[in-house]
N, C-alpha and C positions, 0 to 999 in steps of 0.2 A: 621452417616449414613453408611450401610453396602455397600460396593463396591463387584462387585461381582467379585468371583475369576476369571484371564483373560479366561482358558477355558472355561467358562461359558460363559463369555461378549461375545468373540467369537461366540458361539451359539446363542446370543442374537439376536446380527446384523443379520448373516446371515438369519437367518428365517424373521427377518423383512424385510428385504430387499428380500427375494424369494417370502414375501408376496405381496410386491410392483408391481412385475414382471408379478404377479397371475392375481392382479384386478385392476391397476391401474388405464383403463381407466372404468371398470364398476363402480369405486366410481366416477368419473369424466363423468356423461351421456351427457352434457349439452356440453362437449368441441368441439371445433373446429378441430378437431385432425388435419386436413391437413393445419391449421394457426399455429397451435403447431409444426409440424415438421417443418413448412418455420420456423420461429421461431429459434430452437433450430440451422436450416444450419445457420441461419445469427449469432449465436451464438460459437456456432462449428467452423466454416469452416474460421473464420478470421482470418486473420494473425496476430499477435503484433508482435512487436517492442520493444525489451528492451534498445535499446540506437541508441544512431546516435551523429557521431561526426565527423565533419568537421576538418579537417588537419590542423594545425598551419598555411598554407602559404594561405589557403583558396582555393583549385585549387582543393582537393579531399576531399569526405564522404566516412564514411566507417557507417553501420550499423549492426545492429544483429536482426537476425526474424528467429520466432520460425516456427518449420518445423512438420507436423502434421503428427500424426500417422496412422498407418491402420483401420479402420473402427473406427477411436475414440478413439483407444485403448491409453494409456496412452505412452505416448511419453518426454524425457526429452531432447531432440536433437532441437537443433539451430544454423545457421549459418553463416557465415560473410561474407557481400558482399561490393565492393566495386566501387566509380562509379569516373568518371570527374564531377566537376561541369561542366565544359563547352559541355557536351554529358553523362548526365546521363544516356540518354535510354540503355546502353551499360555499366552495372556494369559485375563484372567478383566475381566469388566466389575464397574466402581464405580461406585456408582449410588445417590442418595438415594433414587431412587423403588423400582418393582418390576423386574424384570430382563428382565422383555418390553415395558416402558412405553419409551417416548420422551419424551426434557426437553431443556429448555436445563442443558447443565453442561458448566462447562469451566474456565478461570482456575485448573490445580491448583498445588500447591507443596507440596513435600518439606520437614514437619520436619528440622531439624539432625541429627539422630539417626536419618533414614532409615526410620523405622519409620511414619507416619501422614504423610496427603497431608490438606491441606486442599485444599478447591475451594469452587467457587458452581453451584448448581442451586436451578431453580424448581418440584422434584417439589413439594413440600408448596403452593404457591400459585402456579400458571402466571401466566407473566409477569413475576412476583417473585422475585429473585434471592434466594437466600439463602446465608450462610457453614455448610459444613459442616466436619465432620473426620473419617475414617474411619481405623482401626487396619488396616495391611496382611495384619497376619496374622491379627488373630482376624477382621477384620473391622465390627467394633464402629463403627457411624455416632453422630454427636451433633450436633445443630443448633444454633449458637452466635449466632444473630442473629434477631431477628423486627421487620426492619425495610422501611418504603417507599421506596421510590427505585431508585436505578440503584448495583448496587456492583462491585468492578471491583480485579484484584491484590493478592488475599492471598499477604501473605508470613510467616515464621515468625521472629521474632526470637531470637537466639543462646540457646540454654537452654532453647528451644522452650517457657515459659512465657507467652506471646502473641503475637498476628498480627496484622500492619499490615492495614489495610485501605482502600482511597478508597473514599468515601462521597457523592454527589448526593442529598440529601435530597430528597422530593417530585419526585423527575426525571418529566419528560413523555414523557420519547425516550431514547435511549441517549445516554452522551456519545460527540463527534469531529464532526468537520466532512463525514462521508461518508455519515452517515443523511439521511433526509429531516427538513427544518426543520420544526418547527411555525410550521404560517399565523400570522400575526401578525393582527389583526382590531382595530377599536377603538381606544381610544387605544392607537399602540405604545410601549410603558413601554421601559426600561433594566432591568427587574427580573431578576437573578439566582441559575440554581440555581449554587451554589457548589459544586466538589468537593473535599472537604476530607478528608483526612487523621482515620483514626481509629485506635484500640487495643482489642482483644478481650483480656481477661486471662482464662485458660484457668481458673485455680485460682477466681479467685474472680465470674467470668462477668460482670464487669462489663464498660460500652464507654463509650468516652470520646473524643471528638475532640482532637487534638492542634492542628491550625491552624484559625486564626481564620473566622468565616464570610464574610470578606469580601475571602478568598486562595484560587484556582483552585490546585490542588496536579493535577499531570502525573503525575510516576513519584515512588519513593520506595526507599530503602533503610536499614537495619539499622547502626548503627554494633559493633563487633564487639565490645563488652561491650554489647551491649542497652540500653545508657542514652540515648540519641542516635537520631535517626531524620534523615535530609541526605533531601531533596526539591528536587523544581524547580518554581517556582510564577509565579503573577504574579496580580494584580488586574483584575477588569474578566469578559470573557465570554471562556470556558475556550477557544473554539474561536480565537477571533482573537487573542487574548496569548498564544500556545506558541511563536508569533516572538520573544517579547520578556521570558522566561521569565529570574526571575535564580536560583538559589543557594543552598537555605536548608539550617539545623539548627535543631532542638529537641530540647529538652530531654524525655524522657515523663514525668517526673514531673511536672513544673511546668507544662510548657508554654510555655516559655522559647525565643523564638525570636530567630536572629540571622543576618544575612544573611552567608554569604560573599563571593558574586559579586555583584554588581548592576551590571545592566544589562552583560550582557557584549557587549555588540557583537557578536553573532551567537547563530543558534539553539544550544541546548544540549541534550541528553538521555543517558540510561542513566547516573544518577551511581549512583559506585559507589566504597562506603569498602573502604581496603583492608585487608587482615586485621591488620595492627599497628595498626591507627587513627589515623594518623599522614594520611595522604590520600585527596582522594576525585579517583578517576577518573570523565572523562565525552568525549560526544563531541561537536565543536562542530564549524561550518561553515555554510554555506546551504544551506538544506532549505524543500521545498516543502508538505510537508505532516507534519502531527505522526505519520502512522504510516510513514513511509517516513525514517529516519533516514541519515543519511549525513554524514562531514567526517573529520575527524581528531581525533586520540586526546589528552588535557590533561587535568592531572593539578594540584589546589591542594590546598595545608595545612590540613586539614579545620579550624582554629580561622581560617582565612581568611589570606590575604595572595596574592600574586605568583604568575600561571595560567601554566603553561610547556607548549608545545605540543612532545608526546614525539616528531610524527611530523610536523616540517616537509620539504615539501617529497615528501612520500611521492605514490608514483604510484600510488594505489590508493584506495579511498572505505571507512572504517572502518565497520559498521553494528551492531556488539554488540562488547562487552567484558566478561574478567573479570581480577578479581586473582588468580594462582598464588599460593600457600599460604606464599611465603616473603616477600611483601609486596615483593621486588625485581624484578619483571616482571608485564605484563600479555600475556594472550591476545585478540586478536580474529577477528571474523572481517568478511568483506566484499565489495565486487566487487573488481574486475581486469580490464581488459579486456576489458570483457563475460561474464567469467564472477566463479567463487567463487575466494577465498582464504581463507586460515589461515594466519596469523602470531605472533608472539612479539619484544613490546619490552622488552628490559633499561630499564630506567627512569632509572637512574641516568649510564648511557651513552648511552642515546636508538639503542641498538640493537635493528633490525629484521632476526628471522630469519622467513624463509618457511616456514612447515611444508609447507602444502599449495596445488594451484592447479589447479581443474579447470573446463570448459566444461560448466557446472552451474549449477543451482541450490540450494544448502544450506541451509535456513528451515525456519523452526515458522511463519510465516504470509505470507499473498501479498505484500508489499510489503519483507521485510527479510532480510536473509542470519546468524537468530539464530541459537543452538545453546546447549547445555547440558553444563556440564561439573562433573563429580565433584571429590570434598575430595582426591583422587588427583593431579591437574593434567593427568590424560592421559586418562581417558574421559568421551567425550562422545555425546550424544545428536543426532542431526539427523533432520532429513526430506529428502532427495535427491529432485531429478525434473531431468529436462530434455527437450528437442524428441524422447527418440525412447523416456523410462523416467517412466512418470506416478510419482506422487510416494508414497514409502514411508516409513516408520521405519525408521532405520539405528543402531546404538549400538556404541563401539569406538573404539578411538583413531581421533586424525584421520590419516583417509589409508586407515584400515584399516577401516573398519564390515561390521559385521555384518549384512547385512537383518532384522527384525522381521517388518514387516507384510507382505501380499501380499493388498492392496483392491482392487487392480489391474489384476491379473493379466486378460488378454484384452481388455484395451479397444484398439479398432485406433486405429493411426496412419496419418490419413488425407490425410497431407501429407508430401513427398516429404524428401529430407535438408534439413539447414540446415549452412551453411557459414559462418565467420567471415571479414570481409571487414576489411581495411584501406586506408586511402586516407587523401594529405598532401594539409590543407589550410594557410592559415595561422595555425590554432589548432596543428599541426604532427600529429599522429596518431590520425585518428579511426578509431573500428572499428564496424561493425555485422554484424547476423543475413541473411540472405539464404535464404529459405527455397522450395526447389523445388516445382512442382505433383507432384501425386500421379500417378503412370505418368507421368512426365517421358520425353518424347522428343528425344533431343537434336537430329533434323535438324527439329525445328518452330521456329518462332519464337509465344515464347507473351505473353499482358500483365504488368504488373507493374502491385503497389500498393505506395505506401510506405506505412507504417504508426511515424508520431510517437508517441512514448511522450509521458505524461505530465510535470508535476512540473515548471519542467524538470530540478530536481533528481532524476533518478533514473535507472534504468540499462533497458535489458534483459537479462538471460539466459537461458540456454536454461530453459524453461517446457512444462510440459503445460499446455497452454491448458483453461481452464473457459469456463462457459458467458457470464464476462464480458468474455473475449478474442474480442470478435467478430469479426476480422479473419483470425481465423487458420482459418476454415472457408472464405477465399478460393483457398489452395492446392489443394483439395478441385474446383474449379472449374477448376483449370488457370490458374492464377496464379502467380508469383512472387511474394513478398511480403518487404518489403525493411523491416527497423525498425534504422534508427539510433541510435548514442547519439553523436547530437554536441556540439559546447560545451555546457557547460552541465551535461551528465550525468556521475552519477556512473561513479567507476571510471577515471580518468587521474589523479585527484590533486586537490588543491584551487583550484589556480590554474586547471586545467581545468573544474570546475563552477563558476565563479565569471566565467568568460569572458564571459557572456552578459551581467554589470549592464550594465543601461542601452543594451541593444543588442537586445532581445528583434526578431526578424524578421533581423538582419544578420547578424552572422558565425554564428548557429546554423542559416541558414535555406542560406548556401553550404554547411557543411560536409553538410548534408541533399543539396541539388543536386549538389555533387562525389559523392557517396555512390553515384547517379542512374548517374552515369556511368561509377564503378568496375562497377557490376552489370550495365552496356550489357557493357562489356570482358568480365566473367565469364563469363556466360551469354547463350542465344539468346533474346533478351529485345526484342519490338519496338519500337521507339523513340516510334513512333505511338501505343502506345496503354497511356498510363501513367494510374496513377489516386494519390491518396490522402488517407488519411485517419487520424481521431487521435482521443481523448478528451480534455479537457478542456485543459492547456495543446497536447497532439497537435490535441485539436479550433480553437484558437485559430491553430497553423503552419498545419491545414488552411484558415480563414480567410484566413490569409495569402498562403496560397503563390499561392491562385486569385486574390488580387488583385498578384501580382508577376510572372506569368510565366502565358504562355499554352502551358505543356508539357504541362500536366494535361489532361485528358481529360474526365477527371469525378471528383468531389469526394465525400466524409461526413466532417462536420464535426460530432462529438458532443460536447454539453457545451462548445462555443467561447467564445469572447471576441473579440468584435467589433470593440468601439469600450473602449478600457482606460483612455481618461477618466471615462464614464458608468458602469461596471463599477466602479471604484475606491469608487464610492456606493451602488451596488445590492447587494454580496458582504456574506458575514459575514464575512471573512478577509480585510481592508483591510490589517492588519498585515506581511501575507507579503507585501506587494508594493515595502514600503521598502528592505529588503533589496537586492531584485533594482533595483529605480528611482532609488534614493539622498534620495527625498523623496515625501513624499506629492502626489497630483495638486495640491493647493492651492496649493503651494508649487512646484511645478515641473510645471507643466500639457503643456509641448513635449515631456517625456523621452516623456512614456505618449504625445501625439495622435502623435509620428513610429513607432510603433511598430503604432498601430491599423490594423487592416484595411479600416475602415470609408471612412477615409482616402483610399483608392484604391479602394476599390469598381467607378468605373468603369472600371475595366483586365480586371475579372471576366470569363471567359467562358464556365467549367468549368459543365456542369452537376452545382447540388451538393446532396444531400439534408442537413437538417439536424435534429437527432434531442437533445433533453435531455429532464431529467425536471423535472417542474414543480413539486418544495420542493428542487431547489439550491441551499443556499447558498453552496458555494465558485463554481460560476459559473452564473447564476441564467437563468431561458429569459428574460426579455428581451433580453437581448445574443441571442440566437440568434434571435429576433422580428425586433430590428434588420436582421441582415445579410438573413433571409429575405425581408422585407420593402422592403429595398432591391433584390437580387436580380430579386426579381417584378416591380418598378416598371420594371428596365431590361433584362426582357426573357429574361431568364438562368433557362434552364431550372432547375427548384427545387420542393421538397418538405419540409414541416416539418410532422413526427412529438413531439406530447409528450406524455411518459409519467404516468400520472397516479400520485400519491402516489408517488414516486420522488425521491430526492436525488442526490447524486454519482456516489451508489455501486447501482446496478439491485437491489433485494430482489426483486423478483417476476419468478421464472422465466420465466413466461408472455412478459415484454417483451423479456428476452432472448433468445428464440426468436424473435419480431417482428424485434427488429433484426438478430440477425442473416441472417434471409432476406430482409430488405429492405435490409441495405447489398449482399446477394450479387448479389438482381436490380436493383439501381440501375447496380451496375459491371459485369454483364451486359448490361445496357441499352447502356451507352454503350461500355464497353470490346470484346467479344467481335463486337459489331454489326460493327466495323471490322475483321475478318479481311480 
């Protein structure tokens, strides 16, 4: 396939996108436009939350929320606030900079001792992240780093005389696979920035790297005398070996490293030694992507030997863990059935108690169910949100929190209840979201969209949608809006997110269609005129479904996957896909072309818009060229929208305001026409 040269792609976008600008609410006659703008403020205007974390001694939280820009405009500034539990209403902001300025700062971490937070902000040099440390009570800031690159998760090692730190020297981009890729141009080399593992020594201000520069280091932690640091790493480019990540320790003196785990036969993350030193906990399974973690809970002899999984057979998806203070039980937390849990495994018994279990969302950031817990074992810090309570800081035992924040307050909900649905397929119990239009009337009969999650490891739960959940301003319209989490997804257990190898389109694509049909039964839903649509593995069933079945109506397939033979060579994230396939295309070419959309193409009759951004590397625009491209050749109504400077994950406000009043008026086009 011919990729067009970038000055051209260039010119592509932008006219599409000036066309958007032209007509978008004349291709859209039928909209709501003043339920569309509430909409898009309840989308816009909320605040998130990337973390929250309660102080070792439990007496203070400290959080990060993101600070919004001038009329939308793209903004990369957030900032660190800090409160009493015993008088939250009375946090005070931390700040490198001045206390009216705006930065990027965030990554904090609580000394041992609870009295000093280190973080990263780029007050002293925009752009440039920098390690700070600020004293909670005098106040007293110090800047402990004057370096280039990308740095990322300081943590405070026991004795609070130095802080681990990951370090991308010379980085071009942030690291992760969700930013936009740097073009490649020239000869394309194999040249890597490495993210490696350093040490900040407080006393005597030196910095030192601890792994070598030719090991990609993931997460890290503390071994519980400060001599030892356990990491997850692997060789090669940071973004495509986090499938294939083994195990390590070193030494901080030396530098002395030695592998525990290697090559564990599945993704691994959050290792975590436990307070006797004796083991490190982590959590393993198949996962789709390095910030959305999920599997179950396994536990090895931090000098290495024999990985024993605490939590076989559990019917729940684990996504953070800590050790309790007495080195004989771990805490986690995770989905459930579509929502949050909080649990408690004796370790030795491989016993699971339930703390907590709500139709919620619990996280410090969009993709994971994390929380933060005190040297106490009982208070912890979250951020809560779900379908009808945008999202807050909570601190307080589980089950019991206290509200913090209130960033919130007054943003409408522009979409009617959501109800939790279940329905037997023969993966045996799937569950999804079912979400009503806004002034729902029950003797109308209204449209539906389905709307596929990503990943397909991962879940939905209840969510205040931002402004990157475009689908969810369809209720707003007088939609129903249906997201399942079938095979495949977290939150039934591991044999259920695992159901899908080698099967991508089959039994994840019935439990979607059975889904179809629970929600006919539920609600006045017309049968006629069903739509849907997805992001990136969602964007790829969207692909799918219009080439397996003529039920769809009309289609937005964002960030798809086409054709998963030619894809397996085009992505930066080759690695995630052996997992799910059981071999690389080279080696097994039939698993991926039975599973391609491209494959069946002419079965297509949905008309579908198709929308990526143009530096993806997890799934790059020409697979979306491909289908678009086939599509027009045979006739099938079709639109393909790409975004410029953009990767997986939308940074400029501006496009997500595009998309989503042009997925609204596409599926007003086709769907609402048919009353």
């Amino acid at each position: 396939m011919r990729v067009l040269p970038r000055p051209l792609l260039a010119l592509f976008v932008v006219c599409s996108l000036f066309s958007l600008e032209s007509n978008a609410q004349s291709g859209n006659p039928s909209a709501d436009k003043a339920a569309l703008d509430q909409a898009a403020s309840a989308m816009f205007d909320v605040r998130t939350f990337q973390q929250a974390s309660v102080s070792p001694d439990g007496r203070q939280v400290a959080w990060v929320e993101s600070l919004p820009g001038k009329d939308r405009q793209p903004s990369a500034n957030s900032a660190i606030f800090v409160a009493d539990v015993s008088s939250p209403e009375k946090p005070w902001r931390l700040t490198a900079g001045h206390s009216r300025s705006n930065h990027e700062e965030h990554d904090l971490s609580w000394s041992r001792d609870g009295k000093r937070i280190a973080f990263l902000s780029d007050a002293g040099s925009p752009g440039q992240l920098q390690l700070f440390i600020a004293d909670t009570n005098s106040r007293d800031l110090k800047q402990l780093t004057q370096l280039k690159g990308f740095l990322a998760s300081p943590a405070w090692a026991p004795g609070d005389q130095a802080i681990g730190l990951l370090v991308t020297e010379n980085a071009t981009r942030a690291a992760g696979p969700l930013v936009a890729e740097t073009p490649d141009e020239g000869v394309v080399s194999e040249d890597l920035h490495e993210q490696r593992l350093a040490v900040v020594n407080l006393a005597s201000g030196s910095f030192h790297m601890i792994t070598p520069d030719d090991l990609y280091v993931y997460e890290f932690d503390w071994s519980p005398d400060g001599k030892q640091l356990s990491y997850t790493a692997a060789h090669g480019s940071g973004d495509d070996n986090w499938y294939i990540a083994s195990l390590f320790s070193a030494d901080v003196a030396s530098g002395a490293q030695k592998t525990i785990i290697e090559k564990p036969g599945m993704q691994i993350s959050q290792p975590r030694w436990s307070p006797d030193g004796q083991s490190i906990a982590f959590i393993g399974g198949l996962m789709s992507d390095e910030a959305i973690v999920g599997g179950d809970v396994f536990s090895v002899p931090a000098t290495g030997g024999a990985v024993a999984n605490l939590t076989p057979d559990m019917k729940m998806t684990a996504s953070w863990i800590a050790w309790l203070p007495d080195s004989a039980s771990l805490q986690f937390s995770g989905i459930a059935d579509g929502g949050t849990v909080v649990a408690r495994i004796a370790v030795s018994e491989r016993k699971l108690v339930e703390l907590w279990h709500g139709e919620e969302r619990v996280a410090d950031a969009p993709y994971d169910s994390n929380m933060s817990l005190a040297d106490d074992g009982k208070t912890t810090a979250v951020v809560r949100q779900s379908f009808t309570r945008a999202p807050e800081v909570w601190v307080g035992k589980v089950g019991q929190w206290v509200q913090v924040t209130h960033r919130n307050v007054g943003l409408p909900q522009v979409w009617g209840k959501s109800v939790s649905l279940h329905w037997k397929t023969d993966a045996g119990t799937v569950q999804g979201w079912l979400t009503y239009p806004k002034d729902f009337d029950p003797a109308k009969k209204y449209p539906l969209v389905v709307r596929v999650h990503g990943g397909p490891s991962w879940a939905v739960m209840p969510y205040w949608p931002t402004r990157w959940d475009f689908s969810m301003a369809l209720p707003s319209q007088g939609y129903f809006l249906l997201q399942p989490n079938a095979r495949g997804s977290y939150g039934q257990g591991e044999a259920f997110t695992a159901a899908n190898r080698k099967d991508w389109g089959g039994g994840d694509f019935r439990d979607i269609m059975a889904g179809i049909d629970e929600a006919l039964n539920s609600a006045p839903i017309d049968p006629r005129r069903i739509g849907i649509t997805g992001w990136s593995y969602g964007g790829y069933m969207t692909m799918w479904a219009v080439t397996q079945t003529n039920r769809f109506r009309a289609a937005v397939a964002g960030a798809g996957i086409s054709n998963l033979q030619s894809y397996y060579g085009e992505n930066k994230v080759d690695q995630s896909l052996i997992p799910f396939f059981g071999a690389s295309v080279y080696d097994d070419s039939a698993v991926y072309a039975k599973s391609s959309p491209i494959n069946f193409i002419k079965n297509a009759k949905a008309p579908t818009l198709i929308v990526v951004g143009d530096s993806d590397g997890e799934c790059p625009a020409p697979q979306s060229y491909e289908f678009w491209h086939a599509l027009k050749t045979l006739g099938v109504p079709t639109e393909f929208v790409i975004y410029a400077k953009e990767g997986h994950h939308f940074s400029n406000p501006a496009h997500s305001q595009d998309l989503i009043e042009r997925t609204t008026g596409w599926f007003n086009k086709y769907l609402l026409k048919a009353q």
